[in-house]
C-alpha positions in Angstrom: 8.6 -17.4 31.6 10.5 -14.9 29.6 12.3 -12.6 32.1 14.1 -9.1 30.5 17.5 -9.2 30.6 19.0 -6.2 29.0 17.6 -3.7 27.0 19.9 -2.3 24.2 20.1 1.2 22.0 21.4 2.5 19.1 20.7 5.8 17.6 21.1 5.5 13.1 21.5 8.6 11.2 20.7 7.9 7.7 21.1 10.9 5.1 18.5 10.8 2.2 20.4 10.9 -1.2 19.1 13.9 -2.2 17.0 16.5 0.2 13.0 16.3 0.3 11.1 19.2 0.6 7.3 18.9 2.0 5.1 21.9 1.7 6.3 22.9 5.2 9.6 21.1 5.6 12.8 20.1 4.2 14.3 16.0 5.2 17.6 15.6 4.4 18.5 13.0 7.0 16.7 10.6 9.5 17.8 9.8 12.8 16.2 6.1 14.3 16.5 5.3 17.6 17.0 1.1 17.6 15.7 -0.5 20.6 17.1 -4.5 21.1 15.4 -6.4 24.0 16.7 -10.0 25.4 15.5 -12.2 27.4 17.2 -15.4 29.8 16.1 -18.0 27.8 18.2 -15.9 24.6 15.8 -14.5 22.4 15.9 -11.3 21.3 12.9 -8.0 20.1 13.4 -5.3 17.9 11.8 -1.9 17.6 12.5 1.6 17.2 11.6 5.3 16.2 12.3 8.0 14.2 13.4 12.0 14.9 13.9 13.5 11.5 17.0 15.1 10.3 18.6 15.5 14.3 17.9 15.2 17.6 18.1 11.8 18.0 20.1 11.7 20.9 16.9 12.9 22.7 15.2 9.7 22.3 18.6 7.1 23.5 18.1 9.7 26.6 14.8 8.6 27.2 15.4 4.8 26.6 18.5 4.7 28.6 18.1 6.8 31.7 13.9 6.8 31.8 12.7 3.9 30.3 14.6 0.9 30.1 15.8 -0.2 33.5 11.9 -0.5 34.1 12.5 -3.7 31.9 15.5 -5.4 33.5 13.8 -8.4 35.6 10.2 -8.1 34.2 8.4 -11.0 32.6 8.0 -9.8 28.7 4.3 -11.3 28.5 3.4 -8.7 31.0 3.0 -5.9 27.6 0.0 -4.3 29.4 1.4 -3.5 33.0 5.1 -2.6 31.4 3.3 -0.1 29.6 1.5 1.7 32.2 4.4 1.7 34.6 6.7 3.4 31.6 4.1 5.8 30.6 3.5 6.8 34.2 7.2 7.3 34.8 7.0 9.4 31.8 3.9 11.6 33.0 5.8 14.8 33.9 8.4 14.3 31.0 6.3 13.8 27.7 3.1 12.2 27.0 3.9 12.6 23.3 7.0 13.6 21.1 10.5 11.7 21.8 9.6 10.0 25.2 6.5 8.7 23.6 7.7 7.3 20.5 11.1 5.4 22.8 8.1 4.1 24.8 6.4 2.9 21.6 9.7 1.6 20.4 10.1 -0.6 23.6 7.0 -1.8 23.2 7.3 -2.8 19.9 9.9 -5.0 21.1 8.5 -6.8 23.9 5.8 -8.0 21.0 8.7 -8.7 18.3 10.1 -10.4 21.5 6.8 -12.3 22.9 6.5 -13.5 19.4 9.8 -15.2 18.4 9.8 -16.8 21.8 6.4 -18.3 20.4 7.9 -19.1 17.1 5.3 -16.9 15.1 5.2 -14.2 12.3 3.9 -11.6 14.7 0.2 -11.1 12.6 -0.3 -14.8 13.3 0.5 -14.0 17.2 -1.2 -10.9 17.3 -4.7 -12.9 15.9 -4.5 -12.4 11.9 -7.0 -11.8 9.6 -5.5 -12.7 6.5 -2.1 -14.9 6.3 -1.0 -14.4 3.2 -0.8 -10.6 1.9 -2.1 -7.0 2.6 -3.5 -4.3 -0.1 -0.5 -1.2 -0.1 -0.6 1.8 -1.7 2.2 3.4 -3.3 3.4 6.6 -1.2 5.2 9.3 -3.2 5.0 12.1 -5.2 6.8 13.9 -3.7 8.5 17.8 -4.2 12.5 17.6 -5.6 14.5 20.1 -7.8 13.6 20.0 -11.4 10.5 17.6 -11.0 8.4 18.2 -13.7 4.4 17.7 -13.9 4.9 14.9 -16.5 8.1 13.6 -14.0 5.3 13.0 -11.3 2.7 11.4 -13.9 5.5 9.1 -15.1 6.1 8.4 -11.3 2.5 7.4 -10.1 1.8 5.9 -13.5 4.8 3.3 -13.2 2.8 2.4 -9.8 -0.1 1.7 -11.4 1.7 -0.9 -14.5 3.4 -2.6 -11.3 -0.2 -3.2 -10.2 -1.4 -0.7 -7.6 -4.8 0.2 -7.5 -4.3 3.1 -5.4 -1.5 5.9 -5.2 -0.4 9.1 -3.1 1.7 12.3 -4.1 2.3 15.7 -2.1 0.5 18.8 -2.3 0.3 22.1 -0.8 3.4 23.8 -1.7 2.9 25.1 -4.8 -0.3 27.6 -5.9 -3.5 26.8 -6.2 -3.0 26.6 -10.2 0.1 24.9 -10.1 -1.0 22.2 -8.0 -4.2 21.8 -10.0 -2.0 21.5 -13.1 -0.1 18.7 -11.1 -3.2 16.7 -9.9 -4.5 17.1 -13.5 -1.2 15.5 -15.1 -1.3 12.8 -12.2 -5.5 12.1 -12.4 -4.8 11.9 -16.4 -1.9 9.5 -16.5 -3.1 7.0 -13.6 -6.9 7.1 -14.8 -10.0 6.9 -13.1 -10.2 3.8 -11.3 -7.2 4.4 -9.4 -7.3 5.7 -6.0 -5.7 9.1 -5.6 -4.6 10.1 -2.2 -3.4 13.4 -1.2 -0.7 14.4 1.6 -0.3 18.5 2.7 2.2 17.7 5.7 0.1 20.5 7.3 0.3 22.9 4.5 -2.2 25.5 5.8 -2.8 27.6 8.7 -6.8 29.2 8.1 -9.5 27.8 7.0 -9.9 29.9 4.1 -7.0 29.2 2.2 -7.6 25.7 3.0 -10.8 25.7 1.2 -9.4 27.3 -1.4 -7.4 24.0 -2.4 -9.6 21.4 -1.1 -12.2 22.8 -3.6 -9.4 22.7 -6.6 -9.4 19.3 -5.8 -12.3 18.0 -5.5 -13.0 17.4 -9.5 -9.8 15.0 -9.3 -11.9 13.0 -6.7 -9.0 12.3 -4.7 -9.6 9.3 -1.9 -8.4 11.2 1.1 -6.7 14.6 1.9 -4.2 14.4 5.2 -3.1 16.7 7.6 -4.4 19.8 6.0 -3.5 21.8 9.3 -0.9 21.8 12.1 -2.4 18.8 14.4 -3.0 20.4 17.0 -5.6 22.4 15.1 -8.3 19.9 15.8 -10.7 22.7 15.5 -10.1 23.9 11.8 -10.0 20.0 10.8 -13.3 19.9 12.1 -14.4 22.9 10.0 -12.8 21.4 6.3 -13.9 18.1 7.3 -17.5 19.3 7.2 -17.2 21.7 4.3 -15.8 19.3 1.6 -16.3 16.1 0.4 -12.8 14.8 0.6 -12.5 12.5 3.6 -10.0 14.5 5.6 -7.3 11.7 7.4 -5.0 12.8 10.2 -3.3 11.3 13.5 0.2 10.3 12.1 2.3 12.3 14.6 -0.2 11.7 17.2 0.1 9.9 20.5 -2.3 8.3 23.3 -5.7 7.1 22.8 -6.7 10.0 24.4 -5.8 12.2 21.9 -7.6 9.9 19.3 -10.5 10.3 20.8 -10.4 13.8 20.6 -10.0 13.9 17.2 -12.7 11.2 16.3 -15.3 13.0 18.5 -14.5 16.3 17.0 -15.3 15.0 14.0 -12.0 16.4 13.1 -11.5 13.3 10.6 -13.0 10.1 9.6 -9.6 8.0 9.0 -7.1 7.6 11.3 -3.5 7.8 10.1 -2.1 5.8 13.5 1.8 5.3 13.9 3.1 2.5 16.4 6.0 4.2 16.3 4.7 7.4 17.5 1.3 6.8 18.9 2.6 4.2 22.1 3.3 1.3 20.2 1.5 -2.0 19.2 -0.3 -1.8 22.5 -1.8 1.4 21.9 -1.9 1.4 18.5 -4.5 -1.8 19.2 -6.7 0.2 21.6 -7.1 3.0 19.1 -8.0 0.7 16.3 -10.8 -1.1 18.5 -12.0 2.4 19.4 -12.3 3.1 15.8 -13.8 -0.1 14.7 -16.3 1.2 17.6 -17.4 4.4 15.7 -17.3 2.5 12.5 -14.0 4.5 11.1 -10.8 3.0 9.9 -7.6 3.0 10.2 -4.6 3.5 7.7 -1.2 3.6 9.6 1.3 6.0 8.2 4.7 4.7 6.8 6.7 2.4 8.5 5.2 -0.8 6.2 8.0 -3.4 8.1 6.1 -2.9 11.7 2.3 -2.3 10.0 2.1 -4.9 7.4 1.3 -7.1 11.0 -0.9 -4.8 11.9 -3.0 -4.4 9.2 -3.1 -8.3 8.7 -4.8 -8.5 12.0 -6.5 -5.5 12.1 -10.1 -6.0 10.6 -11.0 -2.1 10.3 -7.6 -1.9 9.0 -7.1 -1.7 4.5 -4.1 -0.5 3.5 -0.5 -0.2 4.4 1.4 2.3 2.8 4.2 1.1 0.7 7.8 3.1 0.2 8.4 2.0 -3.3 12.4 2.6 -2.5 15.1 3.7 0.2 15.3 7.4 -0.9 12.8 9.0 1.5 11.6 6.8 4.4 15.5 4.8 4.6 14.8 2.7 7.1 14.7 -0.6 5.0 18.3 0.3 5.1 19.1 -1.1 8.3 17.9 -4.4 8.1 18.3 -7.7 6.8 15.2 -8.3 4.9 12.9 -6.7 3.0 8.9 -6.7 2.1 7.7 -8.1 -0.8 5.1 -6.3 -3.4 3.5 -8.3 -5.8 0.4 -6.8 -8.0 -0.4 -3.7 -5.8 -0.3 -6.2 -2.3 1.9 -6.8 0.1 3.1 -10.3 1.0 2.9 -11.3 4.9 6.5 -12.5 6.1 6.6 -16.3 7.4 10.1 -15.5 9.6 8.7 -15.2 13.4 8.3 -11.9 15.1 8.8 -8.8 12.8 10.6 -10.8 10.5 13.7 -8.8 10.2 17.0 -8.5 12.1 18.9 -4.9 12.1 21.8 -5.0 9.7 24.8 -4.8 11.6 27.3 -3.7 9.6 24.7 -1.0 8.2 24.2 0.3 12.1 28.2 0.7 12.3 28.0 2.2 9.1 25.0 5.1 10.3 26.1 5.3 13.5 26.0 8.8 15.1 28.6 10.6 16.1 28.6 12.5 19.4 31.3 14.5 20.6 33.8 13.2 17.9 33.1 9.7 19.0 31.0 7.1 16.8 27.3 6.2 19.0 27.8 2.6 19.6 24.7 0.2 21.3 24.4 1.4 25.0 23.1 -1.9 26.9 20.8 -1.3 30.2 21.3 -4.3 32.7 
């Protein structure tokens, strides 16, 4: 038996080298919230979140003083019934947004945790469909001073040489013209074999002006379109999901099967874009995949490739993760010991049990934030 004995956390700001702006947004730092869980018999799980560019003192609020000392005593195999005893003790205080994604990093750790203690790469643990590597796509393309049309082409065409088959960039900040001229430099420089995928960070607010770029599109026959709208507004994803014939893809900043099946029923999308860090963790994130797989749909988790690559290896309505070529824009990688491995446009599946990564230690000390004048150190829950 592997009994919880302390439950540790960390809250990571990491600055991006150089601000990113989305069509709606502006990033110029990410906060993590770093959740360590140990055992008796000394092994030890990792997970965590993200709040982007503050706030992440929210989240160590809800691991240390809501979450956490459910842990302390509690057999780590018992993942199902942890999970519905924290998410009822979080009922009145957030079924989504920061107490949801501390819940989801917990419970990323108990599986990191359940799998080291069984010696295991967690894919292999959690059942795995293919033990060697994973199909990625290339995530970019993104908006920053003095990009060019040709700067992007170059970007998503180096992609492609390195072996990619399929590719995203950013739209939805610019006009209608200007973005056409973008997707025009990109669809011309990658070719057409190569998957295009398209991300507007929930760029639009009617349904109008929505179809006024999906249908620019559509000669560039891009592969999906995400989060066109705000995501709560199932209704008008619905609507463009019926009027074009760009599969629309949303759910990345969603949470609870619930929710899911909203969106699925709605017909509101036909790809999922499930987070474990956001959605409820591995637990969840496995019911919403099965109910996919149910209605034939699949899913494509958003960012995050150390926690997904396992995931999508045993995942069979699962196809690609999405791959960060670098540490500019989604810096996590720079908080840990090891990194992921592409090799012609795929993945490679990590032997090292668990995750396969430990957090960087000196790198924590490094991000740590400061509260009150006073650098955040790990706050341990016995």
């Amino acid at each position: 038996m592997s009994v919880i004995e302390s439950v540790s956390i960390c809250i990571a700001r990491v600055p991006l080298d150089e601000p990113v702006t989305f069509s709606t947004r502006q990033v110029t730092a990410r906060e993590y919230c770093l959740i360590r869980i140990r055992s008796t018999d000394g092994h030890e799980g990792l997970g965590y979140c993200y709040a982007v560019n503050s706030a992440g003192r929210l989240l160590s609020i809800a691991a240390t003083e809501l979450l956490a000392p459910k842990l302390i005593g509690q057999d780590s195999h018992r993942v199902e019934g942890l999970w519905t005893e924290m998410y009822q003790d979080a009922l009145l205080l957030g079924r989504a947004g920061a107490v949801m994604r501390v819940l989801s990093a917990i419970d990323i750790a108990l599986w990191d945790l359940n799998a080291r203690s069984a010696s295991l790469p967690l894919y292999r643990y959690l059942g795995a469909t293919t033990l060697d590597r994973v199909p990625a796509y290339a995530s970019g393309g993104y908006y920053l001073p003095g990009k060019t049309n040709a700067d992007l082409a170059s970007e998503m065409e180096t992609h492609v040489s390195e072996g990619f088959t399929a590719v995203k960039m950013k739209v939805g900040l610019k006009s209608v013209a200007q973005e056409r001229e973008r997707m025009a430099a990109v669809r011309d420089a990658i070719g057409d074999d190569v998957r295009l995928m398209l991300d507007a960070n929930n760029a639009w607010r009617d349904l109008p002006t929505a179809l006024e770029y999906t249908q620019c599109f559509e000669p560039f026959n891009p592969f999906w379109l995400e989060e066109p709208f705000s995501p709560d507004d199932i209704d008008n994803h619905a609507r463009l999901a019926a009027a074009t014939r760009i599969t629309i893809a949303t759910g990345e900043v969603e949470a609870g099967r619930w929710r899911f099946k909203d969106l699925i029923q709605s017909g509101a999308t036909t790809l999922l874009q499930t987070d474990a860090t956001v959605c409820g963790g591995i637990t969840e994130w496995r019911r919403i995949a099965a109910t996919a797989a149910s209605h034939g749909l699949t899913v494509e988790p958003h960012a995050w490739h150390d926690v997904h690559i396992h995931l999508v290896a045993s995942t069979p309505n699962s196809t690609y993760v999405e791959w960060m070529p670098d540490d500019h824009i989604v810096n996590f990688r720079r908080l840990i010991d090891k990194q992921l491995v592409a090799e012609d446009g795929q993945l490679l599946l990590p032997k090292d049990p668990g995750l396969g990564f430990r957090f960087d230690e000196a790198a924590v000390e490094r991000y740590g934030v400061i509260y009150n004048g006073e650098k955040e150190k790990w706050i341990t829950v016995r």
